[in-house]
VMD Tcl script that draws the C-alpha trace (Angstrom):
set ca {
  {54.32 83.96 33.57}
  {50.04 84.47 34.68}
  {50.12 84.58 38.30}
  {46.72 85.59 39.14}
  {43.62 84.39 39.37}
  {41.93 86.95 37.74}
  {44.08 85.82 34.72}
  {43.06 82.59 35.23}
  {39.40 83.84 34.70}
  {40.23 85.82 31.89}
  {41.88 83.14 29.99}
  {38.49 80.56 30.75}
  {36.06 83.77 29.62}
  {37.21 83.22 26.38}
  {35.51 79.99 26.04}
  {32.06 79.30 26.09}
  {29.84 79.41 28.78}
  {28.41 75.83 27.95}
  {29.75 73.30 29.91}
  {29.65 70.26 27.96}
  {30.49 69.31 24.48}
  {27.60 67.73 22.47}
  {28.63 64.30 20.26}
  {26.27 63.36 17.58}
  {24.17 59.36 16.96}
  {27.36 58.94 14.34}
  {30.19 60.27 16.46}
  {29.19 58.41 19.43}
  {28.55 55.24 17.69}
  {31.98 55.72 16.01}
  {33.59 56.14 19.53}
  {31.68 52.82 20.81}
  {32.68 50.67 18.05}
  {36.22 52.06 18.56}
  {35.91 50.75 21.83}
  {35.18 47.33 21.32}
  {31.11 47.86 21.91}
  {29.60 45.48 19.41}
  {28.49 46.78 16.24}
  {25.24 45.19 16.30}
  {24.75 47.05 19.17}
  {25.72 50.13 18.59}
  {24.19 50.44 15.52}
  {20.48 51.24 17.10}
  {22.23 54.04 19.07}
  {20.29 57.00 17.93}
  {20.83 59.76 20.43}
  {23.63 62.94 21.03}
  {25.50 62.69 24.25}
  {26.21 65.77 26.07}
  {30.11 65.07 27.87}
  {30.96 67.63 30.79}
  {34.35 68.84 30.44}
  {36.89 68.08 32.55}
  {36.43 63.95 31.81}
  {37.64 61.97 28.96}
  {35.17 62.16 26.32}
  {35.68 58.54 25.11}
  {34.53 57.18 28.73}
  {32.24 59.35 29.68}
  {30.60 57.75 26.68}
  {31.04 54.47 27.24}
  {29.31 55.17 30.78}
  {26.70 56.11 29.45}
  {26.22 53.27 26.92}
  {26.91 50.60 29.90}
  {24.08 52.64 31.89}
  {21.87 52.36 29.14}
  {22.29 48.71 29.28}
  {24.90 47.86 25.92}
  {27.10 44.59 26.84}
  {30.83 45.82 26.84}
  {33.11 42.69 27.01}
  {36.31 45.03 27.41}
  {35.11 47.16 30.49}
  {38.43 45.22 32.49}
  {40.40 47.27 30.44}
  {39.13 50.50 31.77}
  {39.82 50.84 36.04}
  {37.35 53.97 35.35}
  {34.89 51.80 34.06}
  {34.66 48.85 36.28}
  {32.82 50.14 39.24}
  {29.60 50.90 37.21}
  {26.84 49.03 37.97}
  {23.35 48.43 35.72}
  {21.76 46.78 38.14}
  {19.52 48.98 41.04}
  {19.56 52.33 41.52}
  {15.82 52.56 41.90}
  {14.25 55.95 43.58}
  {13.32 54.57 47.07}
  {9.14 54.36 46.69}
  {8.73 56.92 50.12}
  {10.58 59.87 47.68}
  {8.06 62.27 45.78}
  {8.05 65.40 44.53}
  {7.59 67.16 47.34}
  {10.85 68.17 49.68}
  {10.99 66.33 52.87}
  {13.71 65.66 55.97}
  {14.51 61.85 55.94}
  {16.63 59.95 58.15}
  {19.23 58.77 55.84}
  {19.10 54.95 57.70}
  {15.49 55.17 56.04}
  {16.98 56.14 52.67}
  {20.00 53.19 52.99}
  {17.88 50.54 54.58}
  {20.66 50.45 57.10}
  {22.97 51.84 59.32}
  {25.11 54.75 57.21}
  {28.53 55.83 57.88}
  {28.33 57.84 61.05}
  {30.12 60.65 59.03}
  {26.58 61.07 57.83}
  {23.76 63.19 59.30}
  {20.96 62.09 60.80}
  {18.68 63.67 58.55}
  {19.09 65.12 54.85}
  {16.56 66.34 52.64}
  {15.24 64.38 49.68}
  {12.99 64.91 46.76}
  {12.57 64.08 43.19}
  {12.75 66.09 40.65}
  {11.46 65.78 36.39}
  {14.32 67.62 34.76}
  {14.00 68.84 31.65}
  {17.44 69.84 29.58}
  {16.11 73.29 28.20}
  {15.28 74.31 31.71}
  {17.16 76.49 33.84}
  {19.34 74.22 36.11}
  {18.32 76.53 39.38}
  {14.78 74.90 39.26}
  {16.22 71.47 40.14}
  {16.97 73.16 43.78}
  {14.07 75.72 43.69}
  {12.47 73.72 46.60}
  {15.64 74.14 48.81}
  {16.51 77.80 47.84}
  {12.52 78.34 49.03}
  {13.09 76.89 52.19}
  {16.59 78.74 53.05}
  {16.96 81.10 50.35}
  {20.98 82.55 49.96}
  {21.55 82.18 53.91}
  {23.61 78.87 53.12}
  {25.93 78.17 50.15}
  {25.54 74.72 48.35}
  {28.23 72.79 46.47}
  {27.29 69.78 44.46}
  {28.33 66.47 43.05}
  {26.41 64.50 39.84}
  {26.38 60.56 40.62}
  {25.02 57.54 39.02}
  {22.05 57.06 41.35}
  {23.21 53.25 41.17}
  {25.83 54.89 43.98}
  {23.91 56.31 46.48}
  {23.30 53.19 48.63}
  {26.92 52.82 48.75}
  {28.00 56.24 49.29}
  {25.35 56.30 52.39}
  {27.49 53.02 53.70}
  {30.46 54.08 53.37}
  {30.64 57.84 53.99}
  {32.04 58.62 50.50}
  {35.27 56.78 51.24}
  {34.16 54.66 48.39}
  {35.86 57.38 46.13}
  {39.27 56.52 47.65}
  {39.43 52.62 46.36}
  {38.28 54.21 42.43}
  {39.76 55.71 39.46}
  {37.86 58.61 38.71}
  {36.96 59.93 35.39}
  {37.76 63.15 37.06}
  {41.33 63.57 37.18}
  {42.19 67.35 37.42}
  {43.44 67.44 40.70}
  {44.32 63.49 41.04}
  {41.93 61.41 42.86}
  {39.55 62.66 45.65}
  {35.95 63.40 45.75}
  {35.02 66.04 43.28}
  {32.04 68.25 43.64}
  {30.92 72.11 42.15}
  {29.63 75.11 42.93}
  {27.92 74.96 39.13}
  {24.76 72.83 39.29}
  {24.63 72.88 35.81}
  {27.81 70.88 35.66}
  {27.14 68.61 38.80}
  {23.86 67.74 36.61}
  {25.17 66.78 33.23}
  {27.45 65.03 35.06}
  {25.31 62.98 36.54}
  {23.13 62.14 33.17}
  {19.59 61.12 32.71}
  {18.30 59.76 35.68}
  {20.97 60.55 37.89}
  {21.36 62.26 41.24}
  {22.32 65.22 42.13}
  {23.88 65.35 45.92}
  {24.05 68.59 47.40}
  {26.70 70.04 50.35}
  {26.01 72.61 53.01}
  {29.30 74.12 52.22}
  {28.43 77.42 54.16}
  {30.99 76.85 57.32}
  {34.23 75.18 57.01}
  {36.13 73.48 60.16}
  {38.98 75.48 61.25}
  {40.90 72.59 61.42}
  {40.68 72.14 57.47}
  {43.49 73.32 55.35}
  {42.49 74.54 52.02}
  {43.82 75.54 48.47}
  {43.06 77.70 45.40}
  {45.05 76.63 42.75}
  {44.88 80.75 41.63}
  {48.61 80.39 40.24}
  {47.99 79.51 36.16}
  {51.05 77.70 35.78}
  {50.66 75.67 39.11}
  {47.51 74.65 37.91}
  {48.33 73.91 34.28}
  {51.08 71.75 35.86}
  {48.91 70.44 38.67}
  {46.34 68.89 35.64}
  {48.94 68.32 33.14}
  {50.91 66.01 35.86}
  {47.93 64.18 36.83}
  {46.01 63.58 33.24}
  {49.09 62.30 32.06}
  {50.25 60.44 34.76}
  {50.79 57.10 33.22}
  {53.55 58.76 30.69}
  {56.81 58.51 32.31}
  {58.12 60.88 29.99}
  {55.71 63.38 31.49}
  {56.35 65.91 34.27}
  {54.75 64.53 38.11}
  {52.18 67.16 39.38}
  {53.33 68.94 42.60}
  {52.75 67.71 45.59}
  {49.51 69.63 47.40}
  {49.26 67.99 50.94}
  {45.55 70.24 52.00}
  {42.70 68.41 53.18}
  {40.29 70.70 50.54}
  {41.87 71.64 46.81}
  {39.99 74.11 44.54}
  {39.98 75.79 40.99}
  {39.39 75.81 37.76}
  {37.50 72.85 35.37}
  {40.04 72.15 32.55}
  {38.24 72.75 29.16}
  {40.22 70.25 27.08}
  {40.76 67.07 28.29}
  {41.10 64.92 25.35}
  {43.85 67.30 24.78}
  {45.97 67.09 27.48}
  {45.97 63.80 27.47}
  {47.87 64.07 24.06}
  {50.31 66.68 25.89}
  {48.24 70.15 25.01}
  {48.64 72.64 27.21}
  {45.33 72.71 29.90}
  {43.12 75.41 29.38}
  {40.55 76.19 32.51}
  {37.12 76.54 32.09}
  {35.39 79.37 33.94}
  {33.70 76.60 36.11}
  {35.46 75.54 39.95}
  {36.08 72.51 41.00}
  {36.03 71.61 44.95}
  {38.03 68.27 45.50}
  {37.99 66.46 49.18}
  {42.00 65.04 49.43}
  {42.72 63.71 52.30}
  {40.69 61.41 54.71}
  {39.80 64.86 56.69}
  {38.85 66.29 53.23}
  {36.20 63.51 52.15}
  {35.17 63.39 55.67}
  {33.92 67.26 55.55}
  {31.97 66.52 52.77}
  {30.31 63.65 54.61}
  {29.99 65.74 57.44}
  {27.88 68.60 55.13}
  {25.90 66.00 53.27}
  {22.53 68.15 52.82}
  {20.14 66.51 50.05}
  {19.69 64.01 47.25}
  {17.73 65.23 44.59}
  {16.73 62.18 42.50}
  {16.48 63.49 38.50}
  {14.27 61.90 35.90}
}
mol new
graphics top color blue
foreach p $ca { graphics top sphere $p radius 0.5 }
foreach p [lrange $ca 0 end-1] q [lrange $ca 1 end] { graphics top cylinder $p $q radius 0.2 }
display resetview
């Protein structure tokens, strides 16, 4: 048995360092129609999707076509489909280019959660694929350079107003596309995986993740076969032939991206990607990420 998490590491270096897998027009039309998108539809589809790991190809797909605007009559089918919305998610016209400190009842329109600060920063940002991923942040890491340490989470910017409401609680009444560690809220230390996450004209939310309450009880899932069996149990949850996950009863769970969804979802072992994962449990959990809640970077 691999105990360590250095073996853990060594396994995931054997991958590559991407962290998405690219589809092609014809493969992604194939996987639409498949679906039940309508052919007519699909047929003008004429661009690659890139799909992070750690999600379900097939619906991180059909996301994107419902973002884009195709009509999906079947979306009831899929619980990790029906919260997606296509209507909204405008950038707010007081956000530019430039960084600045914004109340975040400004940014809702409203009174936020209280969980929320006061103030976050807010900018937007033109991203361009080839570019390196740091340049998204440059304007924060200019302003506080490596005294703090940032974790961060991709979201449909269609989201945000509802995230500010309700404090990212939202995530508890959802099923996720992420499903490593079961449901939670699910955020990175890797902005280039928090961005492709989020997709074209996304957001990119950003945690102050440099000082954690005492009161917080945390995990690394270093143990391979715990966290083989800790994915494997919840990907394949709805087999009752399948082994449950254990039970992990921290506020704060993290460790490694697995590299093969699709996979384990057809009972392959999980193999982790050299990318963590840093999942908000519990009430207390999602609350400390409210709590941190730095910035919104809105991408274009």
């Amino acid at each position: 048995m691999i105990t360590s998490h250095q073996s853990i590491k060594s396994l995931s270096k054997e991958l590559s360092k991407s962290v998405t897998e690219t589809f092609s027009p014809d493969r992604v039309q194939k996987i639409l129609v498949e679906l039940g998108f309508g052919e007519d539809n699909v047929a003008s589809w004429n661009e690659p999707i890139e799909v992070p790991f750690g999600v379900s190809s097939t619906l991180f797909i059909a996301r994107v076509a419902i973002i884009y605007g195709l009509p999906f009559r079947h979306i009831d089918l899929y619980p990790e489909l029906d919260y997606i919305q296509t209507h909204g998610g405008e950038i707010p016209k007081f956000v530019n280019k430039k960084i600045q400190s914004l109340s975040t009842k400004q940014i809702l329109g409203g009174e936020p959660r209280n969980t929320i600060p006061e103030n976050i920063f807010i900018y937007e940002y033109i991203y361009k694929p080839e570019e390196q991923a740091l340049n998204v942040v440059s304007q924060i890491m200019d302003k506080f350079g490596h005294t703090k340490k940032f974790l961060y989470r991709g979201i449909n910017t269609h989201d945000i107003r509802e995230t500010l409401l309700e404090g990212f609680m939202e995530v508890r009444g959802r099923v996720s596309m992420r499903k490593d560690f079961g449901g939670g809220l699910y955020a990175t230390p890797d902005i280039e995986y928090a961005i492709k996450y989020a997709g074209r004209n996304g957001s990119l939310l950003v945690f102050d993740w440099s000082d954690l309450d005492r009161n917080l009880t945390y995990k690394i899932l270093d143990d391979l076969e715990v966290w083989k069996a800790t994915v494997k149990g919840f990907i394949c949850l709805g087999n009752n032939n399948k082994p449950l996950p254990p039970q992990h009863y921290e506020d704060i769970i993290q460790g490694p991206i697995s590299s093969n969804y699709d996979a384990i979802s057809h009972c392959h072992e999980p193999v982790p990607l050299d990318t963590e994962q840093v999942v908000g449990k519990t009430d207390l959990g999602i609350k400390a990420f409210a709590n941190r809640f730095f910035a919104i970077v809105y991408l274009r």
